[in-house]
N, C-alpha and C positions, 0 to 999 in steps of 0.2 A: 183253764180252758179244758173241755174235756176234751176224750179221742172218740173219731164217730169208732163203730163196731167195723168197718172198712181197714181202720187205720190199728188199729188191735187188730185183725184178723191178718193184715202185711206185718207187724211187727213178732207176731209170734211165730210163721211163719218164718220169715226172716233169723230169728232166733233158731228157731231148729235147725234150718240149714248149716248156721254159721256153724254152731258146735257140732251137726251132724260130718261137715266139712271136716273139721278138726279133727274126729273123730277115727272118721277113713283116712284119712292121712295118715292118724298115727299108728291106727290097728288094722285098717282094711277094715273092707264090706265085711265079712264072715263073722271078725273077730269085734264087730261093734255090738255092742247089744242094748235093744231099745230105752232100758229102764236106763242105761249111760246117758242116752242121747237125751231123754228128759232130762234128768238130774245135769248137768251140761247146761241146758237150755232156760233152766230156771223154770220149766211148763210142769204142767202134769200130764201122765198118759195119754192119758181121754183128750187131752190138745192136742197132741201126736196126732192120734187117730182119727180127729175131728176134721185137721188141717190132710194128712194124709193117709190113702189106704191101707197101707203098712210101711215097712223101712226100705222095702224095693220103691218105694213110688216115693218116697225121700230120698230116697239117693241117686233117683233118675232127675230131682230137680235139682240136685246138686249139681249135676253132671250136665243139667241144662243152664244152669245157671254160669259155669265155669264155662262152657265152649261159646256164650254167651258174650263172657269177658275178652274172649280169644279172639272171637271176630271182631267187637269194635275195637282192639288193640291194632287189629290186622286192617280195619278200613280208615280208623285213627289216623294211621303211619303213612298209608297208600294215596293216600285223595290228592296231597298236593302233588304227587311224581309228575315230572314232564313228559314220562313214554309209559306205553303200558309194560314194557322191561322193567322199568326202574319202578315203577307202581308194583310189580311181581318180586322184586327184590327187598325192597322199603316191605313189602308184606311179608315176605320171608325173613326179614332179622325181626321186623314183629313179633309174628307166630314164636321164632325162638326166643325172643324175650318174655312173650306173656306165658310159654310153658315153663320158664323156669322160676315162676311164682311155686312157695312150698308145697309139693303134692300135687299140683296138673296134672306132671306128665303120668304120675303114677292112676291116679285118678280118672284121666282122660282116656291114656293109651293102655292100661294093664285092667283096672277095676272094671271098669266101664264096659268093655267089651264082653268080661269073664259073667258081668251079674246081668248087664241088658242085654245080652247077644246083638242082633239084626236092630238095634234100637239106639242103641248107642252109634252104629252109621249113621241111623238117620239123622240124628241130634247132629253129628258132624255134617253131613249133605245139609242142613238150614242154616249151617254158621260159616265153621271157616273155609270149608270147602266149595261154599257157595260164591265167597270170596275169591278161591283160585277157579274156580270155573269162570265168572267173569273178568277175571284177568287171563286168562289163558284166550278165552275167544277174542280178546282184546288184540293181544298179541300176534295170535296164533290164529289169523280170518281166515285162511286153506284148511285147517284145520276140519270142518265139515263136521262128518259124523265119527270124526275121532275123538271129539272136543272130551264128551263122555268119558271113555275110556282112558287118555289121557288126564283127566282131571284126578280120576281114583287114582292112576296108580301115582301120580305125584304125589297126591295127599298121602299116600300111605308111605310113599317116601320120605317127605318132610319128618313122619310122626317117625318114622326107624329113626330119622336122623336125632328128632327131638330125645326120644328114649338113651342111643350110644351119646346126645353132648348130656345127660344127666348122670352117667355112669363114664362120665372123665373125657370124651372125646373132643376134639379140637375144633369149636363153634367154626373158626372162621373157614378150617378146612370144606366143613357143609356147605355153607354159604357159599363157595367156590365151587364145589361140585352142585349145585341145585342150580347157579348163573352157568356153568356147562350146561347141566342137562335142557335149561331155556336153550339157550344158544343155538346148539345141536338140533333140539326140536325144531325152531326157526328155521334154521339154515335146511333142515331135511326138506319138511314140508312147503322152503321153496323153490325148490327143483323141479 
């Protein structure tokens, strides 16, 4: 049976990403160089190039592809909760199970920022952060026009947190201060 040109065109695609993945992982954006990522991928250049504009615009689909995996990890985990609490928690030990797949958080929270600047938010505002924003308004319906503002700086909290459990720190300790910091919000916001 043949493949249409659709199905060769997701495959090779596919293919670059995986090894271009592997790749940053194991060397970083800087230290990857294209002629790797083909010879990795089993392509030639001119597929590279065909498939993407250069290696920034492959390693922003990596990066789309990986924050990709984080939210349905995080909406996976969430959907059955009984409260939007326990929905915000279930998606919190998510979030830090699917960053500690090999290389996310490096990926996610270090690479990511350093090579897409203002882009790599974005990619996170369409996934997991999309995620805690509708569980936060879930929660948190006083909330109003803080909803925003507290949604960033949580997400940016979760991802510190994800960075210190990748470099030795004590998961369930976060988990503990992140069900604080809901709590507190709660309880401020309704007063």
């Amino acid at each position: 049976m043949s493949r249409t040109n659709r199905e060769r065109t997701e495959q090779t695609q596919q293919a670059l990403i995986a090894a271009a993945r592997r790749l940053f992982v194991d060397k970083g954006y800087a230290e990857t160089a294209t002629p790797d990522i083909v010879s990795a991928a089993g392509v030639t250049r001119g597929a590279l190039y065909h498939h993407f504009e250069d290696k920034r615009a492959l390693f922003r689909a990596v990066i789309e592809q990986e924050a990709e995996k984080v939210a349905e990890e995080i909406e996976s985990r969430s959907a059955d909760a009984q409260s939007p609490r326990d929905a915000l928690l279930s998606g919190a030990s998510a979030y830090f199970d699917a960053m500690a797949a090999e290389g996310r958080t490096r990926l996610l929270l270090l690479e990511a920022p350093a090579v897409l600047g203002v882009e790599a938010s974005a990619i996170d505002r369409e996934n997991a952060e999309e995620s805690l924003r509708r569980g936060l308004a879930a929660m948190l319906p006083a909330a109003g026009a803080q909803l925003g503002p507290l949604t960033s700086l949580l997400s940016a909290a979760f991802d510190r947190a994800a960075i210190e459990i990748e470099q030795g720190g004590v998961r369930k300790d976060y988990e503990r201060a992140i069900a604080s910091l809901l709590d507190g919000l709660a309880d401020h916001l309704r007063r």
